[in-house]
RONU-849657 format. One record per residue (C-alpha): x, y, z; residue in one letter. Coordinates in pm, 1 decimal, m for minus. Example, Ala and Ser with C-alpha at 12.3 -4.5 7.8 and 13.67 -1.06 7.14 Angstrom:
BEGIN
1230.0 m450.0 780.0 A
1367.0 m106.0 714.0 S
This chain:
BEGIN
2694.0 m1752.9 m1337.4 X
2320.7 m1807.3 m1460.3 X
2245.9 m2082.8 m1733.2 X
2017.4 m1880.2 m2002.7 X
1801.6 m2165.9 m1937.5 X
1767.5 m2063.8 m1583.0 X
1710.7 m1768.7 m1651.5 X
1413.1 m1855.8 m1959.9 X
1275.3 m2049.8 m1682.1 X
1247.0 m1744.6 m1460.4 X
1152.4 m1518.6 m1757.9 X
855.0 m1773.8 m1830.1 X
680.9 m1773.8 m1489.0 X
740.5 m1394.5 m1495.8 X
567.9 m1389.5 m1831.7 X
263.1 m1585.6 m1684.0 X
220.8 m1378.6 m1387.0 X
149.7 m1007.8 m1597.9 X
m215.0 m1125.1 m1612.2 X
m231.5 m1121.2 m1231.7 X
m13.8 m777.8 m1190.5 X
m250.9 m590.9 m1409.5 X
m560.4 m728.5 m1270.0 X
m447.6 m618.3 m894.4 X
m305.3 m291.1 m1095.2 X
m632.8 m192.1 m1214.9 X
m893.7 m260.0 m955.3 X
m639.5 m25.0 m715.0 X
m731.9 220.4 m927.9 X
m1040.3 200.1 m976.0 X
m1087.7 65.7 m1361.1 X
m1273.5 m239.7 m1204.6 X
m1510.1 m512.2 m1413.6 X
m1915.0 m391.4 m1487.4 X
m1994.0 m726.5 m1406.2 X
m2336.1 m605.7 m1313.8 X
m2410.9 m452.4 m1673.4 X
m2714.9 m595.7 m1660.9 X
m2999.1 m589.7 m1981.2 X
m3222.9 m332.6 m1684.5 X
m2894.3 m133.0 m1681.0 X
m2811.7 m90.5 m2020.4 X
m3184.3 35.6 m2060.2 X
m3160.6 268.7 m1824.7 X
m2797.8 429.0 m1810.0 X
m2695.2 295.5 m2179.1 X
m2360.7 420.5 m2206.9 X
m2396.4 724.8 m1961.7 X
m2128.6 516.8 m1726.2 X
m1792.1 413.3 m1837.8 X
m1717.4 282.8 m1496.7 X
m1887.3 214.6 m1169.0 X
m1675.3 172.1 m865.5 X
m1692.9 262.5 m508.7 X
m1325.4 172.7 m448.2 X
m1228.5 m3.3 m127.2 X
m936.7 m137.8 m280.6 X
m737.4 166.3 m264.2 X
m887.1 225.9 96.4 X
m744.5 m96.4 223.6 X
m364.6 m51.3 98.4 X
m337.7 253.0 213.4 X
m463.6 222.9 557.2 X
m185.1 m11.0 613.0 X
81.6 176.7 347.8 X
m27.5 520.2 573.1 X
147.4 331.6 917.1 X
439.7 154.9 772.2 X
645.4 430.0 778.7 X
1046.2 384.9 854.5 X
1130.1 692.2 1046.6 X
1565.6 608.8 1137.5 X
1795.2 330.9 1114.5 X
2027.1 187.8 1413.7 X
2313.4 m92.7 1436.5 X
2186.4 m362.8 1678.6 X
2535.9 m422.5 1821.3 X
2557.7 m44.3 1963.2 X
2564.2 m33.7 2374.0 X
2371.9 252.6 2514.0 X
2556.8 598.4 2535.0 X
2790.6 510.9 2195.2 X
2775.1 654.9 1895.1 X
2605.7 434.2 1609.2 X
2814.5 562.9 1341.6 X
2678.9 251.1 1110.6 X
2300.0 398.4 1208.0 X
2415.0 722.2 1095.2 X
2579.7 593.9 806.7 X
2231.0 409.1 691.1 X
2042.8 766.0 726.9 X
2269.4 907.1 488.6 X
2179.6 657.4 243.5 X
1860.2 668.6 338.9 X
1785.6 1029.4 327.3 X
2059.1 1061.7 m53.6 X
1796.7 785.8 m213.4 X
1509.9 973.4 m90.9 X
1315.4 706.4 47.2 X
1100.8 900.6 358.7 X
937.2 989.9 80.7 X
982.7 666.1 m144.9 X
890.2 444.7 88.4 X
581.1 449.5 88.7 X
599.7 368.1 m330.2 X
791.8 41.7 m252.0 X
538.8 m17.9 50.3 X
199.7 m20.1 m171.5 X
313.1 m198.1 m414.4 X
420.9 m451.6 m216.6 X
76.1 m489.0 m41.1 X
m86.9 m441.3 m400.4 X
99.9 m672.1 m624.3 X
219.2 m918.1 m380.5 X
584.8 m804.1 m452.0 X
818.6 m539.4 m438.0 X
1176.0 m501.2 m511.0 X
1470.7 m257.0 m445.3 X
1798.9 m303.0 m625.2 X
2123.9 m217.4 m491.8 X
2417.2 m115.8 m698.6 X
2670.3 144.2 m698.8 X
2537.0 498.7 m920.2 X
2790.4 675.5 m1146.9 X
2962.5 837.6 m833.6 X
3060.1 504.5 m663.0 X
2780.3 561.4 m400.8 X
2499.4 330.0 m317.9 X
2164.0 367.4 m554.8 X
1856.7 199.6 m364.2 X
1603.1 172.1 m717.6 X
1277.4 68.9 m673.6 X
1134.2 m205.0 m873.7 X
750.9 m273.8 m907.5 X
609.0 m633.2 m913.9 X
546.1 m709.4 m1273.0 X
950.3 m623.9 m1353.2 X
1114.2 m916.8 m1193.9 X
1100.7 m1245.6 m1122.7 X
1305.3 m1418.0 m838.6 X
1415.6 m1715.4 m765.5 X
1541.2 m1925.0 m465.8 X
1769.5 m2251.6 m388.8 X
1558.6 m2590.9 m408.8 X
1778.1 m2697.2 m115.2 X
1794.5 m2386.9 96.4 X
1464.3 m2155.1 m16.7 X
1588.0 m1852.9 229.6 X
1856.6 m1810.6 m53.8 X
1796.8 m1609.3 m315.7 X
2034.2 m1753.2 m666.3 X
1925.0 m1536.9 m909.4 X
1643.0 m1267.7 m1011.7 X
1494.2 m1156.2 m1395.6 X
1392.5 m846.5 m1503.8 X
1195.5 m815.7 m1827.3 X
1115.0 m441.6 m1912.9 X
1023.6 m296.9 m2239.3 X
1202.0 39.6 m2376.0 X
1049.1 318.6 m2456.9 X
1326.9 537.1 m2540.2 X
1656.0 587.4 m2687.1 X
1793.9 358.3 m2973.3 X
1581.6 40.9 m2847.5 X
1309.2 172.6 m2835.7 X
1026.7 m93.6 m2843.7 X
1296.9 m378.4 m2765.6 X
1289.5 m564.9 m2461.0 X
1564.2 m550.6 m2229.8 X
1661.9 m870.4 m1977.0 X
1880.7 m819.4 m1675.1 X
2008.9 m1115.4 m1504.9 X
2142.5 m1081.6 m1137.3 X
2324.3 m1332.2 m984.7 X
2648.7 m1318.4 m714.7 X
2882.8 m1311.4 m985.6 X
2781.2 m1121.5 m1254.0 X
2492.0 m874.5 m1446.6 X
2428.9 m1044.4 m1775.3 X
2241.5 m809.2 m2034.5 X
2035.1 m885.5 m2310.6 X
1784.2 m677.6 m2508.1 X
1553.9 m850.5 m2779.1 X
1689.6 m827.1 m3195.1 X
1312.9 m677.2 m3294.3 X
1058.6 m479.3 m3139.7 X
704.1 m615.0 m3004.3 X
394.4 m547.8 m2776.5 X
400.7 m899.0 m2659.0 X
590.5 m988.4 m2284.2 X
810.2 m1222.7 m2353.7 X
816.7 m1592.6 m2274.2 X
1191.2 m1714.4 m2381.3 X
1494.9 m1581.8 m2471.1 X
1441.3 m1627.3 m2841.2 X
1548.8 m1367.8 m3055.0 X
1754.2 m1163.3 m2765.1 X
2127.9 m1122.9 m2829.4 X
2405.6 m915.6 m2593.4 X
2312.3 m619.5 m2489.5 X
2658.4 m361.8 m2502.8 X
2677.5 22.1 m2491.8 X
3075.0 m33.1 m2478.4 X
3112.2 m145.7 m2127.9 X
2998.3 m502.7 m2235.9 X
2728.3 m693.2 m2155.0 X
2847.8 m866.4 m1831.0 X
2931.6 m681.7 m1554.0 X
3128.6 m815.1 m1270.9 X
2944.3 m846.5 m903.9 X
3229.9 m807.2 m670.5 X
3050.9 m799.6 m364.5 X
2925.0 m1170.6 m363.6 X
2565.9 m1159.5 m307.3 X
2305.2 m1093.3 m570.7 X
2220.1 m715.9 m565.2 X
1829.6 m766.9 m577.5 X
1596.5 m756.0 m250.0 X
1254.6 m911.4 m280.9 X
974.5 m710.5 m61.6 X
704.2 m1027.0 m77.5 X
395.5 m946.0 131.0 X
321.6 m1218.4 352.2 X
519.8 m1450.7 111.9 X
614.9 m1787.5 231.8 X
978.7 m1903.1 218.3 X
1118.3 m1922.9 m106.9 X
824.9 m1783.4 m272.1 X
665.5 m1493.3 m431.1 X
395.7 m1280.2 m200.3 X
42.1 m1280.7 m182.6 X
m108.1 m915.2 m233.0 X
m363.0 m765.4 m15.5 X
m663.1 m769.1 m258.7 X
m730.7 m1133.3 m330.8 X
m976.5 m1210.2 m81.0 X
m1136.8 m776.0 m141.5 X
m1128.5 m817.1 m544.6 X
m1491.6 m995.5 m530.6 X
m1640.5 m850.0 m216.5 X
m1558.0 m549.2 m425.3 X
m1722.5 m675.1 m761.6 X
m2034.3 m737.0 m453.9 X
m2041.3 m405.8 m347.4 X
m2017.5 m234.2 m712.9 X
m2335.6 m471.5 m747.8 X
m2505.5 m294.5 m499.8 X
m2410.9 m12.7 m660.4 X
m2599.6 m36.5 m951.1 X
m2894.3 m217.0 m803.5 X
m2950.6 102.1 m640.6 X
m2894.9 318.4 m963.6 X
m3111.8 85.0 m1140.9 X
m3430.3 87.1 m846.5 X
m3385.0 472.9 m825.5 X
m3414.6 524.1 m1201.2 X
m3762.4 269.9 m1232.7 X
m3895.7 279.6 m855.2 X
m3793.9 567.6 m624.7 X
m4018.9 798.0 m824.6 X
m4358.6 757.1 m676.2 X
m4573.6 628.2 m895.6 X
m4959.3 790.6 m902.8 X
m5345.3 587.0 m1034.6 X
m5632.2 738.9 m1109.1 X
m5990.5 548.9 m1116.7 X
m6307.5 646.9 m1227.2 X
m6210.2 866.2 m1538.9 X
m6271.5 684.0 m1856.0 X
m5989.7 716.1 m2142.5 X
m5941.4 958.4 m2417.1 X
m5870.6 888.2 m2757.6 X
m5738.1 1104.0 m3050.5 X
m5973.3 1191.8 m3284.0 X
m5790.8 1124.1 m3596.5 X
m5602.2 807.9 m3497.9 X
m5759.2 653.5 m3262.1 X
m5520.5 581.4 m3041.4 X
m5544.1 644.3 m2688.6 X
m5395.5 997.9 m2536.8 X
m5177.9 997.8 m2194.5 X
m5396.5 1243.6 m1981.5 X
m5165.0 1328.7 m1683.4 X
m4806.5 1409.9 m1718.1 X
m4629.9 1433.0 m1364.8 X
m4420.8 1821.7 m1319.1 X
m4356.2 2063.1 m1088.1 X
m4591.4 2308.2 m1305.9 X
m4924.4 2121.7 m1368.2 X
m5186.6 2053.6 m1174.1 X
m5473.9 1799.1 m1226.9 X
m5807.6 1803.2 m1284.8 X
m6127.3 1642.9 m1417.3 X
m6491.6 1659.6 m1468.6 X
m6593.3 1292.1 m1319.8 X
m6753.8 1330.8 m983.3 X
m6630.0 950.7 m906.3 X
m6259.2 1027.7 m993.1 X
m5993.8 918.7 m732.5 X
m5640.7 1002.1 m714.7 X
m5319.0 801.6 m533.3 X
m4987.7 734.3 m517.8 X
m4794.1 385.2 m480.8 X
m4547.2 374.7 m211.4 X
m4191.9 419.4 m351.4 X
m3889.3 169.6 m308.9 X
m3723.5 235.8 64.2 X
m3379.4 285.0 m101.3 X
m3199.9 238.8 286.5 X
m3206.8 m177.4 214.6 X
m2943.6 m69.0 m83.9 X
m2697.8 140.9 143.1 X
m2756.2 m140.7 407.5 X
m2651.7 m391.7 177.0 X
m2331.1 m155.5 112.0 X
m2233.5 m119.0 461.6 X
m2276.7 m456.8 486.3 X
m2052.3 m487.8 181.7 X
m1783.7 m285.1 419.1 X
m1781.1 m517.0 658.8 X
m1721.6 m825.6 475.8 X
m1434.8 m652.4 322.5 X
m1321.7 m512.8 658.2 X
m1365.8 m914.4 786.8 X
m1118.5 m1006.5 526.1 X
m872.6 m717.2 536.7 X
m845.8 m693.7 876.4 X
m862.0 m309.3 823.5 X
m1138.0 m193.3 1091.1 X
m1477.6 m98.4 978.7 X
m1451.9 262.2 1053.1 X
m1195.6 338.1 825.3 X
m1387.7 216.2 541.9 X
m1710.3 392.7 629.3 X
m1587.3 742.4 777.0 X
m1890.2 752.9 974.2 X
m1792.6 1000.1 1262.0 X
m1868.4 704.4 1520.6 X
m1507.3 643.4 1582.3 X
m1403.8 442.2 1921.6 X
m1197.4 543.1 2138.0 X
m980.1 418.2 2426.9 X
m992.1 8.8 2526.7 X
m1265.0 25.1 2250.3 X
m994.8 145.4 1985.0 X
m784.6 m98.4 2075.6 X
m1014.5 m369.0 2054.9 X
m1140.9 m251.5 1737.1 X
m824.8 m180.8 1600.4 X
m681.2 m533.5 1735.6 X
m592.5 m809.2 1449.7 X
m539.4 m463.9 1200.4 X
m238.4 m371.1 1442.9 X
m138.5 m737.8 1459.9 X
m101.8 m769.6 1081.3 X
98.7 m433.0 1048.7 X
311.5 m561.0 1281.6 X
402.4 m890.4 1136.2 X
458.1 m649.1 775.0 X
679.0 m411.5 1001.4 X
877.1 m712.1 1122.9 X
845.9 m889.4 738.2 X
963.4 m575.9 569.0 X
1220.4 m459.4 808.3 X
1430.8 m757.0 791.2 X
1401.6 m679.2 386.4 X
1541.9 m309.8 479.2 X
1777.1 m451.9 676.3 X
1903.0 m672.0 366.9 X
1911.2 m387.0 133.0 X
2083.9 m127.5 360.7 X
2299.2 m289.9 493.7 X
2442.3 m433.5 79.2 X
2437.5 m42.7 67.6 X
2687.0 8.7 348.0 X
2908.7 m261.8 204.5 X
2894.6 m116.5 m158.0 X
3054.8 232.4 60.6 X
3306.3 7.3 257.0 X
3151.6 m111.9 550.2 X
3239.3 m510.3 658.7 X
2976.9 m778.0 524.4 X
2898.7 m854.8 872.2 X
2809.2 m496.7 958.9 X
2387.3 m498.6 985.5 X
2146.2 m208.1 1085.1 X
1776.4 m250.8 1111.5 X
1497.9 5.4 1057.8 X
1317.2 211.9 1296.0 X
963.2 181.9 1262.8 X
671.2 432.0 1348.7 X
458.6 286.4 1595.5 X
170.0 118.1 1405.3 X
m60.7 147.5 1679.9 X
m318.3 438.0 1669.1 X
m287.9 620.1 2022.8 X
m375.3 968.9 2134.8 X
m95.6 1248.0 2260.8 X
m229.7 1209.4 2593.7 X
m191.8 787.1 2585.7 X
117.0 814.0 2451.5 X
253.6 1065.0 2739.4 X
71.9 850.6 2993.1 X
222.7 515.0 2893.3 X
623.2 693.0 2835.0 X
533.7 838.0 3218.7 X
449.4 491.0 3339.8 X
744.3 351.5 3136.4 X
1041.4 555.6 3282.1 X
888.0 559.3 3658.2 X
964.2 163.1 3632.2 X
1279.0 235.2 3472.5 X
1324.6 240.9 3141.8 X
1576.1 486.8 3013.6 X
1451.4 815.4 2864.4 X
1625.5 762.9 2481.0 X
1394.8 485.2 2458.7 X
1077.0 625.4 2625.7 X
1158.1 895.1 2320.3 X
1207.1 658.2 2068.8 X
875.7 506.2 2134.1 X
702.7 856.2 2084.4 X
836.7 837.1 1746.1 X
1123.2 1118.6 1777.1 X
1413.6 1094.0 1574.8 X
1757.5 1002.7 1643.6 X
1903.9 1407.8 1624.3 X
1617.4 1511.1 1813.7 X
1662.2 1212.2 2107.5 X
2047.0 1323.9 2082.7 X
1899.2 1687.7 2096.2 X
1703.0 1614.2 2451.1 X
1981.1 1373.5 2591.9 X
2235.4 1687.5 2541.4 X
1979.3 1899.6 2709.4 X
1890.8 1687.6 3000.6 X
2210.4 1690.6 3070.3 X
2303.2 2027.9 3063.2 X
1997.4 2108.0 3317.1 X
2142.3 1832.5 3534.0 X
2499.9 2000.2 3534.0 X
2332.8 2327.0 3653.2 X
2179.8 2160.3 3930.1 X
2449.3 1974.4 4063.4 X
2676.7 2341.5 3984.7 X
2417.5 2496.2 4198.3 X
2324.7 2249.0 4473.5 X
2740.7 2254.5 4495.8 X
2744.3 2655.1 4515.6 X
2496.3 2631.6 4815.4 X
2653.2 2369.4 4948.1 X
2972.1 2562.9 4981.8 X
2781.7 2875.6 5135.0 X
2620.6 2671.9 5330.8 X
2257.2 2701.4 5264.5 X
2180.0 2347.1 5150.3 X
1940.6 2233.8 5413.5 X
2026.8 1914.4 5610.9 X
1936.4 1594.7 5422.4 X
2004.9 1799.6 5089.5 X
C-alpha cells in the first residue's frame, strides 16, 4: 500500500506541472500569446483583435493523430489457420468501450500534453471499463531500482457536481489497493499536499481492494524515456509559432500604414482657412473625386506601395521551420496543391513516417498493457497478451498498394497477410479466406467431374 507521503510527493510534482498542461492546452487551440502587440499595433487595430493566430499547432497533432489509428487486435501466440479467440475477445472490449472512435481522444492528447492515460477497472456489470484520462489528471510514478515498473499513480481532479462539489478528490492506485480521499473545504487552487483531505466514503469505504496485482493505470507518454513522463509534440512548434503569428501582424500592421499607395503633388501652393488660419487638406483620396487645379506647373504621383509577398514569404518560411522540427512534411502545412507523388512522396514523407512508426510501436505496447489487464479483469490468464493492429502509417495510393500485395504473394507470402496489410479487418480477411476457398472447392469439384468424363486434357 502507498505511504500518503508517497503519494503528496506525487501530488506535488503533479501540482507543478498544470502550468505546462495549460500552456500546451491553449496554444492547440488556438488562444496563443499577442506577443507582437506592438505600440504600431495597438494604434492601428486597438482592440479590434482579441486574438491573432494562424494555428499550426493543431495542424501538427493531427497529422500524426489522423494515421495512428488501431483498426483490430490479435494474440501473438496464434499459428496461422486457428482461431484467435483472445483477438476476438480484445475486439469486444474494444468495440463495448468505444474506442475506434475514442482513440483518437487518448491519441492527441498524448502527442499534445506529453501524456495520456487509460484506466482499467471493472464497471458496475463486472466487465472491463477502459476510461480515458487526460494529462493534467494524474501523475505517475516508477521504481528507483527498476524504472519500467510502474508503483503507484495520483489523480487530483476537482468536482463539479453532486455533494462535493468544489472539493478535490485524490485517487491513489497502487497493486493492492484504491485509496480515496476528497479535500474537507472547497477551493480554486490545485493542490500541492494532502492537507486538509480526509477519507473519502459513499458506504463502500474508502479503500478498495486490487485483486488482480498490478496497478490498474496505463501511462500513454509520447516519446517518454524510461521511467518518466513524455515530452509533447509542441515544444520545439510553441515559438516558431509565436514567429509566425509575428509575421502575422507585421503584415496587418504594413497593410494598414503602407500598402495604400501613397500620392504628392508639387507646384500648388497651400490653402489656408480664412478664419483660422490654419492650413486646409486639399485632396482627399475616393473612388468618387477627381482632382484638379488651376497651376499650370502642378505635378501629380504616386509612391510605390510595400510588396506585401516578402510577408507571406516570411510565413512559408515560418512553415518550414515548423515542418523542420515536427517532422510533419511541408505540404501538409501549406495545402498548396503541389503535392508529390510516387518515390518523391516517399522521400518527402520519409522521417514523418519514421516517427509515426516509432509512436505506433510506443503506443501499441501501451494498448497491449491495457487490453490485455482488460482480458484478465473478464477471466483470461495473466500471461495471456494481444497486441494492436495498426493502420498502415504510410501514405500510398490504391494502385501502390495493389501493386506491392501483387508483388508480395507472387514471392509467397500468404494472402491473410497480403490483406491485413491493405488495412482489412479481421471478419472481412475471414470473409475472403471462406470465399477463396469455396471457389477453390468448385474447381477441384469440377476439374474432378471432367476428369471422370474424361474431358480433362492431358497434363490437366
Amino acid at each position: 500500500m502507498t505511504e500518503l507521503a508517497d503519494a503528496t510527493y506525487a501530488l506535488e510534482t503533479l501540482a507543478g506541472r498544470q502550468k505546462q498542461f495549460r500552456v500546451y492546452d491553449r496554444y492547440f487551440n488556438g488562444d496563443q500569446d499577442l506577443f507582437f502587440s506592438t505600440d504600431a499595433w495597438q494604434s492601428a487595430f486597438g482592440d479590434m483583435f482579441k486574438r491573432l493566430a494562424y494555428n499550426r499547432c493543431r495542424a501538427v497533432i493531427e497529422s500524426y493523430v489522423n494515421r495512428l489509428n488501431v483498426t483490430g487486435w490479435e494474440s501473438p501466440n496464434v499459428q496461422e489457420g486457428q482461431q484467435d479467440a483472445l483477438g476476438a475477445a480484445a475486439q469486444v472490449i474494444w468495440d463495448r468501450n468505444r474506442m475506434p472512435k475514442r482513440q483518437r481522444e487518448l491519441v492527441a492528447e498524448s502527442l499534445r500534453a506529453g501524456d495520456s492515460y487509460i484506466i482499467v477497472w471493472p464497471g458496475d456489470d463486472g466487465l472491463a471499463r477502459l476510461d480515458i484520462n487526460r494529462g493534467h489528471l494524474i501523475q505517475p510514478v516508477y521504481d528507483d531500482e527498476y524504472p519500467e515498473r510502474l508503483r503507484y499513480a495520483v489523480k487530483c481532479w476537482c468536482s463539479y457536481h453532486g455533494d462535493y462539489k468544489g472539493q478535490w478528490r485524490v485517487n491513489v492506485y497502487d497493486d493492492e489497493v484504491i485509496t480515496r480521499l476528497v479535500s474537507s473545504k472547497t477551493s480554486d487552487q490545485f493542490p500541492k499536499d494532502l492537507k486538509g483531505f480526509v477519507e473519502y466514503d459513499e458506504g463502500d469505504g474508502a479503500e478498495i481492494e486490487n485483486p488482480y496485482g498490478a496497478v490498474p493505470v496505463f501511462h500513454f507518454g509520447n516519446n517518454a524515456d524510461t521511467g518518466q513522463c513524455g515530452v509533447s509534440e509542441l515544444v520545439d512548434v510553441i515559438p516558431l509559432q509565436d514567429g509566425l503569428n509575428k509575421s502575422i501582424a507585421d503584415m496587418l500592421i504594413a497593410g494598414e500604414y503602407v500598402a495604400f499607395p501613397q500620392r504628392w503633388v508639387t507646384g500648388i501652393a497651400p490653402t489656408a482657412n480664412p478664419f483660422t488660419g490654419d492650413e486646409e487638406e486639399q485632396f482627399k483620396a475616393s473612388v468618387d473625386r477627381i482632382w484638379g487645379v488651376m497651376e499650370p506647373d502642378a505635378r501629380f504621383g504616386q509612391f510605390t506601395p510595400a510588396d506585401m509577398s516578402q510577408y507571406t514569404d516570411s510565413q512559408d518560411s515560418w512553415d518550414l521551420k515548423i515542418s523542420r522540427v515536427s517532422q510533419v512534411p511541408v505540404h501538409w502545412l501549406t495545402m498548396s496543391g503541389d503535392f508529390p507523388s510516387g518515390e518523391s512522396l516517399k522521400t518527402a514523407e520519409g522521417p514523418f513516417v519514421s516517427n509515426g512508426e516509432s509512436m505506433q510501436t510506443e503506443k501499441g505496447n501501451d494498448y497491449s498493457d491495457a487490453l490485455s489487464f482488460a482480458l484478465m479483469i473478464e477471466g483470461a490468464a495473466e500471461t495471456d497478451r494481444v497486441q494492436p493492429i495498426w493502420k498502415v502509417f504510410a501514405s500510398r495510393s490504391d494502385s501502390e498498394a495493389l501493386q506491392q500485395a501483387a508483388m508480395k504473394k507472387s514471392i509467397g507470402i500468404p494472402d491473410d497477410q497480403v490483406w491485413k496489410e491493405l488495412g482489412y479487418t479481421e471478419p472481412e480477411i475471414a470473409e475472403f479466406a471462406a470465399a477463396a476457398e469455396q471457389r477453390r472447392q468448385q474447381q477441384l469439384d469440377q476439374f474432378a467431374s471432367q476428369f471422370n468424363r474424361g474431358t480433362v486434357p492431358i497434363g490437366g
